[in-house]
Structures are given as structure tokens and as C-alpha cells.
C-alpha positions as CSV (number, residue, x, y, z in Angstrom):
1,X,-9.1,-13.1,3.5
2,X,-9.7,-9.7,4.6
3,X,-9.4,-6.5,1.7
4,X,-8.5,-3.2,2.0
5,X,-9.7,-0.8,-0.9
6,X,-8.4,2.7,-1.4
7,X,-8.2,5.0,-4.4
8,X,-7.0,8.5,-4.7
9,X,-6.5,8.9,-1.7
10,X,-2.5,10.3,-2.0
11,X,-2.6,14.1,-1.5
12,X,-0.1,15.1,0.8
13,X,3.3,13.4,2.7
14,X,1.0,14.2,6.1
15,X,-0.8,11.4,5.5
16,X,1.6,8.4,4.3
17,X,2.4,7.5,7.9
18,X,-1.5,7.9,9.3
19,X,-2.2,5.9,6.1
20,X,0.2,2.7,7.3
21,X,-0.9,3.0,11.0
22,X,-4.7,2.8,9.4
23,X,-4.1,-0.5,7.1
24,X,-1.5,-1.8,10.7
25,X,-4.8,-1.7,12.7
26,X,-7.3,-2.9,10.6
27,X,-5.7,-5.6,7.8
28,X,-5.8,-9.1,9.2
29,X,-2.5,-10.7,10.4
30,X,-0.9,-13.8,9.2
31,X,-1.5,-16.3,11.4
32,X,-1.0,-20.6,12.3
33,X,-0.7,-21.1,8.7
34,X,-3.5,-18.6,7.5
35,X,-3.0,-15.6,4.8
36,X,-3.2,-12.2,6.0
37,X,-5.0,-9.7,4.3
38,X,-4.6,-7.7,1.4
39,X,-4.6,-3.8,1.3
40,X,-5.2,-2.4,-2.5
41,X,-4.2,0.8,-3.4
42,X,-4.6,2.8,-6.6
43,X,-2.2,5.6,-7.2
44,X,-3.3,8.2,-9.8
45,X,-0.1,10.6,-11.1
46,X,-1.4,14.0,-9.4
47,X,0.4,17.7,-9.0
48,X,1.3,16.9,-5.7
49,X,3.9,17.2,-2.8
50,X,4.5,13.7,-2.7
51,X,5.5,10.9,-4.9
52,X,4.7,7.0,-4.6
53,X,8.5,5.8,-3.9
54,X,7.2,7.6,-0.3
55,X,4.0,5.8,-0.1
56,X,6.1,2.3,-0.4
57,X,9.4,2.9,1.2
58,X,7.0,4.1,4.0
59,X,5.3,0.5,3.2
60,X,8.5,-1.2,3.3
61,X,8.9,0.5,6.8
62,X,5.8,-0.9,8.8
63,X,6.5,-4.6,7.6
64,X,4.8,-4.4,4.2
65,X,6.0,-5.7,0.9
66,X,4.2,-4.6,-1.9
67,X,3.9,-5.5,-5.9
68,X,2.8,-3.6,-8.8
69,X,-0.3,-5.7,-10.7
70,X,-1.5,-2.8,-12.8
71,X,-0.1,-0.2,-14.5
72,X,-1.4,2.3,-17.0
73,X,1.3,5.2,-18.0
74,X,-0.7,7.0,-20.2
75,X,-3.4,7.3,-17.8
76,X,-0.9,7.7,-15.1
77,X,-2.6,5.0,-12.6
78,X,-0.9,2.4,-11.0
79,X,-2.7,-0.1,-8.9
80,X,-0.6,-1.9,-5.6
81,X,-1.4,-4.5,-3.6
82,X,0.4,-4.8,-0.1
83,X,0.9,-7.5,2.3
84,X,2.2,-8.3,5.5
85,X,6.2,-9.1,5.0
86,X,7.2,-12.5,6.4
87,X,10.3,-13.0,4.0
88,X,11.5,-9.7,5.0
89,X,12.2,-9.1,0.8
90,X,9.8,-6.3,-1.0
């Protein structure tokens, strides 16, 4: 399976769309009974313009669905992976 890795990388609603067109091109495809890949984000809570319901409604929108496997409030990091929707269900 292919992996994505990114971290901190959030500043700014400019780059949420460039950010899905990015993972679109370069994550494998499911395919003849093979998983896709994997893209793994960590979101770090930040004084910034944009929040992370954008980062996955804008998921959501390109044909990802997405689930939350770590999350640290106090430390106000959350870690996502994302995959290619083929039940058409977050």
C-alpha cells in the first residue's frame, strides 16, 4: 500500500483544496480487488484562519472518507487517516 505523511502542514484555507488535488494525484487508487492508499495527516490546534471541519468536509468533497485514530486534547493534536471512499459513508 502506498502512504502519505504530512504534519503541520494546516496554515491557511488557500491551501485545503491544493492540499486534496496533491494527495488525488499522488495516493494510489483502489483497484481489481487491491487497497488504495493511505494519506496521514496530523492536525496540531494552531491560531489560525482555518479549522479542521474544513480540512475534512473538503476531504469528504474529493471522495475521501476519513477517521480519527489519535487524539491528544491537551496537546491539541489530532492525527487522521484518509482513504479513498467506495461506500460513499465518512
Amino acid at each position: 500500500n502506498d502512504v502519505l505523511i504530512a504534519s503541520d502542514i494546516i496554515y491557511s484555507a488557500v491551501i485545503v483544496e491544493p492540499l486534496w488535488e496533491t494527495v488525488l494525484t499522488l495516493l494510489k487508487r483502489p483497484s481489481d480487488g487491491e487497497e488504495g492508499g493511505v494519506f496521514v495527516m496530523a492536525y496540531a490546534r494552531r491560531k489560525v484562519p482555518v479549522s479542521i471541519e474544513l480540512v475534512l468536509e473538503t476531504a469528504i468533497t474529493n471522495g475521501f472518507a476519513y477517521e480519527l485514530v489519535k487524539e491528544d486534547d491537551e496537546e491539541g493534536i489530532w492525527v487522521y487517516t484518509f482513504r479513498y471512499n467506495e461506500g460513499g459513508a465518512e
